[in-house]
RODO-2510 file (C-alpha; in nm, 4 decimals, decimal comma):
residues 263
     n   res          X          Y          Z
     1     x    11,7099     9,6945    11,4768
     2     x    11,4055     9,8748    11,4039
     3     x    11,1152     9,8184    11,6462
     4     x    10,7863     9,6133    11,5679
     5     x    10,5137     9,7146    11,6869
     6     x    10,1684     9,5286    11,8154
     7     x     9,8168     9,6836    11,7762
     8     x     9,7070     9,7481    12,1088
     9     x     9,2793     9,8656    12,0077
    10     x     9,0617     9,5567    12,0005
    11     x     8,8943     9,7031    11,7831
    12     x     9,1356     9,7272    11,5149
    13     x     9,1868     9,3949    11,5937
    14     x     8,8412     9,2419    11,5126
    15     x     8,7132     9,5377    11,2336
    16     x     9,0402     9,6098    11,0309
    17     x     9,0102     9,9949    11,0950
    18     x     9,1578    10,2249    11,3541
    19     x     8,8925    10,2868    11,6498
    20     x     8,8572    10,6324    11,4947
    21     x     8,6479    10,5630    11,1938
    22     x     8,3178    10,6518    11,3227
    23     x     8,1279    10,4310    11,0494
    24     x     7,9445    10,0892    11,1835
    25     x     8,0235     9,7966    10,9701
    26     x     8,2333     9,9613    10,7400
    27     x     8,3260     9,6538    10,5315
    28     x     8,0032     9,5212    10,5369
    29     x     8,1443     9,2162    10,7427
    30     x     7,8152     9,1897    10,9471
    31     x     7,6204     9,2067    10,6448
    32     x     7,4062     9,5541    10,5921
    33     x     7,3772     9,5525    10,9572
    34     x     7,3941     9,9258    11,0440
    35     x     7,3281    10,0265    10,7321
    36     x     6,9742    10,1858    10,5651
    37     x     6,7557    10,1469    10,2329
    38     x     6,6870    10,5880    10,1463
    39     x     6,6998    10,8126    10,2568
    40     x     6,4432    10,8572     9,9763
    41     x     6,1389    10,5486    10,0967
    42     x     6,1515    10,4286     9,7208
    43     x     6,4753    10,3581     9,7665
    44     x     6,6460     9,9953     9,8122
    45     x     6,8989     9,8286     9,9960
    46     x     7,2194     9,6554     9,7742
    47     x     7,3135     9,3278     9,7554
    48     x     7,5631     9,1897     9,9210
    49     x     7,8505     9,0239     9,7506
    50     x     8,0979     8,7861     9,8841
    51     x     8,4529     8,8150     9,7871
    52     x     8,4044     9,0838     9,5398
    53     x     8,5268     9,3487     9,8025
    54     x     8,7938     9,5964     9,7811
    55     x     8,9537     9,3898    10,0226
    56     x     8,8332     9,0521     9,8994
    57     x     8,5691     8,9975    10,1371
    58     x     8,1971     9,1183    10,1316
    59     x     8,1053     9,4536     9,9702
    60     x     7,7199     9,6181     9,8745
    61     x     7,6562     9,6313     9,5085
    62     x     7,3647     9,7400     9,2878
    63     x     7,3766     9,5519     8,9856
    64     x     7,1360     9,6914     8,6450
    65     x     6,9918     9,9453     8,8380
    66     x     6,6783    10,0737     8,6591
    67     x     6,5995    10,3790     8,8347
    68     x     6,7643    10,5697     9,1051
    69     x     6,8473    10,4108     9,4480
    70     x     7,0366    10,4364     9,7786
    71     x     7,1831    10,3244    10,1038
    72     x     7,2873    10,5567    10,4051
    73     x     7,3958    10,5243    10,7575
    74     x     7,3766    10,8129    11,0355
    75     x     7,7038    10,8801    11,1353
    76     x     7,7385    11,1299    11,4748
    77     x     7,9887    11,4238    11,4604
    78     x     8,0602    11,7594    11,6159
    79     x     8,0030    12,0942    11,4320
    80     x     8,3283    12,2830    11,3775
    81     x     8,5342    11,9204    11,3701
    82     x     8,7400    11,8234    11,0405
    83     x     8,6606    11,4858    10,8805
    84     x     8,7582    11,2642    10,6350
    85     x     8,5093    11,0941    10,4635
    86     x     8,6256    10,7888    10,2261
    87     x     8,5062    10,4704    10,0276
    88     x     8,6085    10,2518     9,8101
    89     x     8,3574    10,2412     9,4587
    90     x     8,3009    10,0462     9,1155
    91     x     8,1077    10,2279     8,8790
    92     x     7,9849    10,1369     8,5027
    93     x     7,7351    10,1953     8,2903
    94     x     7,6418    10,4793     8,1031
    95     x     7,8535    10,7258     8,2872
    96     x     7,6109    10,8697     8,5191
    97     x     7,6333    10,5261     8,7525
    98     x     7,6303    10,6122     9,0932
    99     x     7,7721    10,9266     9,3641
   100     x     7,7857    11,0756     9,7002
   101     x     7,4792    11,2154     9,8191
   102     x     7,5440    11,3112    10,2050
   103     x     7,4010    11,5841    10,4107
   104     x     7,3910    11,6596    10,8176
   105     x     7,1088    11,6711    11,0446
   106     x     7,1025    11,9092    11,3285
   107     x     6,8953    11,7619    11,6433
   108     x     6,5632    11,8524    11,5340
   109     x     6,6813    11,6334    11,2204
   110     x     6,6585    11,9135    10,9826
   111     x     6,8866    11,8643    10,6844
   112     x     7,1988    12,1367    10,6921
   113     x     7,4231    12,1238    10,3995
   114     x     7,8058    12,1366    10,3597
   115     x     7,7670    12,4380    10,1252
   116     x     7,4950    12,5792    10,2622
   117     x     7,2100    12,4962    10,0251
   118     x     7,0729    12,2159     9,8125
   119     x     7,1967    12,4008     9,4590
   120     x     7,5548    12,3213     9,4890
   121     x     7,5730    11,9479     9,3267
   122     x     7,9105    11,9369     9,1832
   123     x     8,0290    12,2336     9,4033
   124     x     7,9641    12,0873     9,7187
   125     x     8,2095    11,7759     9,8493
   126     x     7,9702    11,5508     9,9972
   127     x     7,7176    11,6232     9,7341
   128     x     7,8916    11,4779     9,4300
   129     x     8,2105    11,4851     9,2614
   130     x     8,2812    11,4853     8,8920
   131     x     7,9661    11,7503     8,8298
   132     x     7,7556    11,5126     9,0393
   133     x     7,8524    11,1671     8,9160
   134     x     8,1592    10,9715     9,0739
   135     x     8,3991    10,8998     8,7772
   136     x     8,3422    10,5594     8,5837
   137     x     8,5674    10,2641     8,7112
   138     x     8,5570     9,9127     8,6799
   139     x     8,8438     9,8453     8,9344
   140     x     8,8051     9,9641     9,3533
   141     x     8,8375    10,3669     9,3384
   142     x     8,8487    10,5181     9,6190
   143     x     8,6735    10,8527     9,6899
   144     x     8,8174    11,0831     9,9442
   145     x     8,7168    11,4489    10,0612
   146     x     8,8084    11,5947    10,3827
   147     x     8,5201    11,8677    10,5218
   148     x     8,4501    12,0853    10,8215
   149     x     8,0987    12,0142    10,9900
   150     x     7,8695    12,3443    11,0074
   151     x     7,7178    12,5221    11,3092
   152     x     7,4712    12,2901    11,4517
   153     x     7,5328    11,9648    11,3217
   154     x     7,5204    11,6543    11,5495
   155     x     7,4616    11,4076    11,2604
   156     x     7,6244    11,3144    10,9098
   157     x     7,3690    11,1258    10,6967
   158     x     7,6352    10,8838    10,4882
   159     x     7,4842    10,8373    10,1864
   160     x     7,5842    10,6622     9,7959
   161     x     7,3478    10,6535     9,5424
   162     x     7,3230    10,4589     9,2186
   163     x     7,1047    10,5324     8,9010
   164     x     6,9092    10,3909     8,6090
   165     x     7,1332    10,2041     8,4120
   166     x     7,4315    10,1207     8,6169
   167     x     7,5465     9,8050     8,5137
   168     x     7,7844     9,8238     8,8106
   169     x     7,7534    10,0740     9,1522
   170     x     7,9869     9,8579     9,4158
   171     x     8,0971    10,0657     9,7469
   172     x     8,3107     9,8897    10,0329
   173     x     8,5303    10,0429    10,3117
   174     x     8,3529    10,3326    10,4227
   175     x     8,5483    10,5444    10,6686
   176     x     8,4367    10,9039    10,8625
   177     x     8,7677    10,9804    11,0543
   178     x     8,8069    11,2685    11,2787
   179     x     9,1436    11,4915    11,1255
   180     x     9,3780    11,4612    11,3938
   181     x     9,2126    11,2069    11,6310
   182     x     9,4714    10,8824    11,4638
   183     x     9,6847    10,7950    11,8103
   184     x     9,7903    10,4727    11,7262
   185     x    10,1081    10,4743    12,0394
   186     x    10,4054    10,2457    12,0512
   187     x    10,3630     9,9138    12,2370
   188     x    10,5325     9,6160    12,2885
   189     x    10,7977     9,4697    12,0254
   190     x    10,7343     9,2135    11,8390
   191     x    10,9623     8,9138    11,7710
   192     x    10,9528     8,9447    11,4277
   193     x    11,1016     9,1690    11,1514
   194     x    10,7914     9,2460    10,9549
   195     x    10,9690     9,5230    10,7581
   196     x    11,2926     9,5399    10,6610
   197     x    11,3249     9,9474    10,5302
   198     x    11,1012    10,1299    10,7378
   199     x    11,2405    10,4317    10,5396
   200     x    11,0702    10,3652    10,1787
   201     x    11,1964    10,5221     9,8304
   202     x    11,1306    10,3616     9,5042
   203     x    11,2041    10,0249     9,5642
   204     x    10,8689    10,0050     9,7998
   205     x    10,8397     9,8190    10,0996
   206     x    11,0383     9,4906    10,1356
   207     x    10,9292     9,2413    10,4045
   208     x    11,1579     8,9873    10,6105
   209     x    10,8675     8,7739    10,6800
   210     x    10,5779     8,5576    10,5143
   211     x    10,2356     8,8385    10,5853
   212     x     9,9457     8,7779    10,5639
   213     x     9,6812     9,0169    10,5170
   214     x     9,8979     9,3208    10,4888
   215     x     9,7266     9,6853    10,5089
   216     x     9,8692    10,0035    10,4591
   217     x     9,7279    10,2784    10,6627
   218     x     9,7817    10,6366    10,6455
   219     x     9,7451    10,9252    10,9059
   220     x     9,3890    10,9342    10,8742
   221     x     9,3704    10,5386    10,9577
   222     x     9,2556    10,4646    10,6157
   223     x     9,3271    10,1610    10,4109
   224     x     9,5492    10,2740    10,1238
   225     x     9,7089     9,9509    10,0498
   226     x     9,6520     9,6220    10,0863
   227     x     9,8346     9,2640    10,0223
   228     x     9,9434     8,9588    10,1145
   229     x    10,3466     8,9075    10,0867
   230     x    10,6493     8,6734    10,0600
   231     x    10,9406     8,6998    10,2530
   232     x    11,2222     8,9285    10,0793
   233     x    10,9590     9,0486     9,9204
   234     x    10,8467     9,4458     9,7970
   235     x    10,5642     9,5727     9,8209
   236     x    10,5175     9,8180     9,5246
   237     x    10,3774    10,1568     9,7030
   238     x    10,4894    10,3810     9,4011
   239     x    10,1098    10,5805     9,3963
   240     x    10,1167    10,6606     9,7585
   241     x    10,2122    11,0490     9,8695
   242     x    10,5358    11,0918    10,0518
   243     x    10,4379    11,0642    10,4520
   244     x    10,4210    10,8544    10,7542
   245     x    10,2098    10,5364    10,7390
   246     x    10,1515    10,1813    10,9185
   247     x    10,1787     9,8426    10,8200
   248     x     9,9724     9,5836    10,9521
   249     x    10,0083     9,2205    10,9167
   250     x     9,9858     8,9066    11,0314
   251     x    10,3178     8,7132    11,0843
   252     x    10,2697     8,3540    11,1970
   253     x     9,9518     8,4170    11,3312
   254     x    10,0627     8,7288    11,5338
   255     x     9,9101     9,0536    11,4196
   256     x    10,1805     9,2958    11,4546
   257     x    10,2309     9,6726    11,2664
   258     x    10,5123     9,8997    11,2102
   259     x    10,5629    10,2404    11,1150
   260     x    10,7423    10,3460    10,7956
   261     x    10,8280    10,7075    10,6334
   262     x    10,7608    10,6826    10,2881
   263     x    11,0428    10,9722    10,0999
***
């Protein structure tokens, strides 16, 4: 029988996310707590929305923007380290709706960029995607971009922006994850079978349980997938890269997890 393993990080256990993600109040569960109106001082704070989220819960929305705003939390990291920066979006309106717009700070606060100067929208990774603009949704998109920190940085300014006539700029599950720095260890088994193929071709993942609140997580602790689920039933995970991953759930009001190879 394939083992079943517990979480063992309380914070995993009262956030959702692996301890790694360096982001405070990623899914906007505390409200905008943690998180600031600019960097620009024109600029204003999004609403927050209950169950609109990528995960059903709470997420920050402008809604009929008229002119360009933003939100942005300092996030600490270490020059030379690899991160992965990721969020979930909605975007809609006239195609230019809303983007990325993050820079570092070194610790005289001075603004260093990922490519090295402020001319590189569209070029540079945390300075807009799509030629500046993040691609036009109206379902949860995630963005995802993995970058090196330059010389000097001690500080990533996190920051989305949304323009005039956005009908819709949503963002939810914000994650800055150290490459590497997942260690998620085996623990104690669980008494129940959450999984039933923990090695996963087409037929997805089937469960031997009733789970609630399932969540998908790969390498970089990031939510990929995420459910609720019947027993003998399968999780379609068809868009998801070959690789390890976890599954989280809650089985009879246990949280337990297991690890699967997707082929």
């Amino acid at each position: 029988m394939k083992k079943i393993y517990s979480l063992i990080a309380v914070a995993l256990i009262s956030t959702g996310a692996f301890a790694q993600n360096l982001v405070s109040n990623p899914t906007f569960n505390n409200g905008l707590t943690g998180w600031t109106a600019g960097p620009t001082n024109s600029y204003q704070l999004p609403n927050l929305v209950a169950a609109d989220g990528h995960n059903g819960t709470n997420s920050a929305q402008y809604q009929n923007a008229t002119a360009t705003t933003g939100f942005y939390q300092d996030v600490p990291v270490s020059a030379g380290q690899s991160y992965t920066v990721s969020f979930w979006y909605k975007a809609t309106g006239d195609g230019t709706d809303a983007r990325i717009w993050s820079v570092y700070k070194d610790a005289s606060s001075n603004i260093i960029y990922q490519q090295g100067n402020a001319s590189t929208v569209g070029t540079d990774p945390l300075r807009g995607p799509e030629n500046g603009y993040l691609a036009t949704s109206g379902a949860w998109t995630q963005f995802t971009t993995t970058v090196t920190a330059p010389a000097n940085v001690t500080t990533l300014q996190l920051a989305v922006r949304a323009y005039n006539n956005a009908t819709v700029a949503a963002f939810d599950d914000f994650s800055v994850v150290a490459a590497g720095s997942l260690a998620t260890g085996e623990v104690a088994a669980s008494k129940y079978r959450m999984i039933k193929n923990t090695f996963v071709k087409s037929e997805g993942i089937t469960f031997g349980a009733n789970v609630k609140d399932v969540k998908v997580y790969n390498m970089f602790g990031q939510v990929v997938k995420s459910a609720s689920v019947k027993e003998n039933e399968t999780l379609n995970v068809s868009e998801l890269q070959k690789g390890n991953y976890i599954v989280t759930g809650t089985v009879n009001n246990e949280l337990v997890s297991q690890k699967i190879l997707k082929d």
